[in-house]
C-alpha positions in Angstrom: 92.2 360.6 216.3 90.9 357.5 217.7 93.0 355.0 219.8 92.2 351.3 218.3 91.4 348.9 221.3 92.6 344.9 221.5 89.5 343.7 220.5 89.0 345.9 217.4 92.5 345.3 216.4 92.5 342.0 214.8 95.1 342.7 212.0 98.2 342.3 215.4 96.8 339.6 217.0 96.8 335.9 215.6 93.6 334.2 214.4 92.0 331.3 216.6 91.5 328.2 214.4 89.4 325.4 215.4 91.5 322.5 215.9 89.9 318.8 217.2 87.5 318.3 219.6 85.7 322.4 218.6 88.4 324.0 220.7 90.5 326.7 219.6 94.3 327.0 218.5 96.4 329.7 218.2 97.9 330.3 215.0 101.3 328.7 214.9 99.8 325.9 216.2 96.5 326.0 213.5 99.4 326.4 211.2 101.3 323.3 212.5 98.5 321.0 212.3 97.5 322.1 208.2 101.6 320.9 207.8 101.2 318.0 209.2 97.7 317.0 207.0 99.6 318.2 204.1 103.1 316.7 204.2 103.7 313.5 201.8 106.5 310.6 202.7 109.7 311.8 203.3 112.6 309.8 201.7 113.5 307.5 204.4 110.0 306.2 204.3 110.2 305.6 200.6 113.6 304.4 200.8 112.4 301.6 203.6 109.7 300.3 201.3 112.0 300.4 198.4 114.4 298.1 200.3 112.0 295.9 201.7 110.4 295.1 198.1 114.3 294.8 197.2 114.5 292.0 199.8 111.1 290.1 198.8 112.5 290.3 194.8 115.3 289.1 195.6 113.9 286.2 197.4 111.1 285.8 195.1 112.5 285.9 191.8 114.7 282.7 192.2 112.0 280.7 193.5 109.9 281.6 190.0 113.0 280.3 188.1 113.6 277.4 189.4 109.5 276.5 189.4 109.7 277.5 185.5 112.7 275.3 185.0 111.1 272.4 187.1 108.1 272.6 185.1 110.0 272.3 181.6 111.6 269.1 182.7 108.5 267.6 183.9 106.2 268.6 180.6 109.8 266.8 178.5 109.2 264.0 180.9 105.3 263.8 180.0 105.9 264.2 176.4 108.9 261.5 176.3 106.2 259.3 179.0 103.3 260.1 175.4 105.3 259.4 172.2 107.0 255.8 174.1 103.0 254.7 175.0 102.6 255.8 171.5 105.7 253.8 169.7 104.7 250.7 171.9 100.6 250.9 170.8 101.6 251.3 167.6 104.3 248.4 167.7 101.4 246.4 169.5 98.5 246.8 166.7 101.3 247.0 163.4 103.3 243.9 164.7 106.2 246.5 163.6 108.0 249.9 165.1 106.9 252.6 163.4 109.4 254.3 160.9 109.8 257.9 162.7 107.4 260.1 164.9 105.5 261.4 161.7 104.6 258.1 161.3 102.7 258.0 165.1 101.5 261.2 163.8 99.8 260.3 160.2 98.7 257.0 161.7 96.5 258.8 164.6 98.7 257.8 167.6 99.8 261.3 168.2 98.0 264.3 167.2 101.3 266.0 166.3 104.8 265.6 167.4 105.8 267.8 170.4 108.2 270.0 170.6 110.9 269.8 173.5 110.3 272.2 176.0 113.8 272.7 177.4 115.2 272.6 174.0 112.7 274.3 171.7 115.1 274.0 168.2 116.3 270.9 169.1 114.7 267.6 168.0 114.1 264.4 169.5 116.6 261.9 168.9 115.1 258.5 167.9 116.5 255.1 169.1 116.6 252.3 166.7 114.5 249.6 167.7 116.5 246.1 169.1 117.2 244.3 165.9 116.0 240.9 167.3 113.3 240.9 165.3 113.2 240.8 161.5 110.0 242.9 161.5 111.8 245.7 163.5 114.4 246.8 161.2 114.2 250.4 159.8 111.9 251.8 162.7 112.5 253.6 166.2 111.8 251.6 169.6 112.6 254.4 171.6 113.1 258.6 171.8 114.7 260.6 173.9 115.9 264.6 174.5 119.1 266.2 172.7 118.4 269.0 174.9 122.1 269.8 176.0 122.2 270.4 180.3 121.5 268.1 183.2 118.3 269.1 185.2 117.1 270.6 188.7 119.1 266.8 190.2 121.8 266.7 188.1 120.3 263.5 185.3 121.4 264.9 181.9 118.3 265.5 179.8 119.7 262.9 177.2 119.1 260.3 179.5 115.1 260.9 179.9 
């Protein structure tokens, strides 16, 4: 029967592992350092970026809102700025107001009448024009929005 030695025994002794800089660990601590390479997020870390994109959304998602809303009111204020330059060129050139929008429309004053971006189903309501002349009976001198609200200030958007 032969005695096994310490060096021939390496089944009871732990491995050496190269760890950084070529010098060698034992194994717990070999074993240690392959955790560590190989461990993912643990849930508080997930749970801090979850809050902190919470925090931005919540500040963010307002501020798109109210720029969406503010830029409704300002395309109705363009359009209602469009169709009155129309009504007055065409009252200019015709010596008369025209009869409705469709009218700017099939004349070449408008290329088509647009639809009111706060109130998408609602339509434009169209203001007589002064009855102090004789040639202005019948048509519109003025439009504005039916679009039921006020805007970002507080002006009611039949008031535009």
């Amino acid at each position: 029967m032969r005695l096994k030695t310490r060096e021939s025994n390496s089944e009871s002794t732990p491995r050496a592992r190269i760890g950084r800089g070529g010098r060698s660990m034992p194994g717990a601590q070999a074993s240690l350092a392959v955790r560590r390479v190989q461990r993912g997020f643990t849930f508080m870390e997930l749970l801090i970026v979850m809050a902190v994109i919470g925090i931005m959304a919540a500040v963010a998602i307002p501020k798109v809102v109210n720029s969406l809303r503010r830029a409704k009111e300002v395309v109705m204020m363009q359009d209602l700025s469009a169709m009155r330059r129309a009504i007055d060129s065409y009252w200019t050139d015709k010596e008369k107001p025209p009869a409705n929008l469709q009218e700017l429309v099939s004349a070449g004053y408008l290329r088509e009448v647009p639809k009111d971006p706060v109130c998408p189903d609602c339509q434009w309501n169209e203001i007589p024009a002064p009855a102090d002349d004789t040639n202005s009976a019948g048509g519109i001198g003025d439009v504005k929005s039916s679009a039921p609200g006020e805007d970002t200030n507080g002006k009611s958007f039949a008031e535009y």
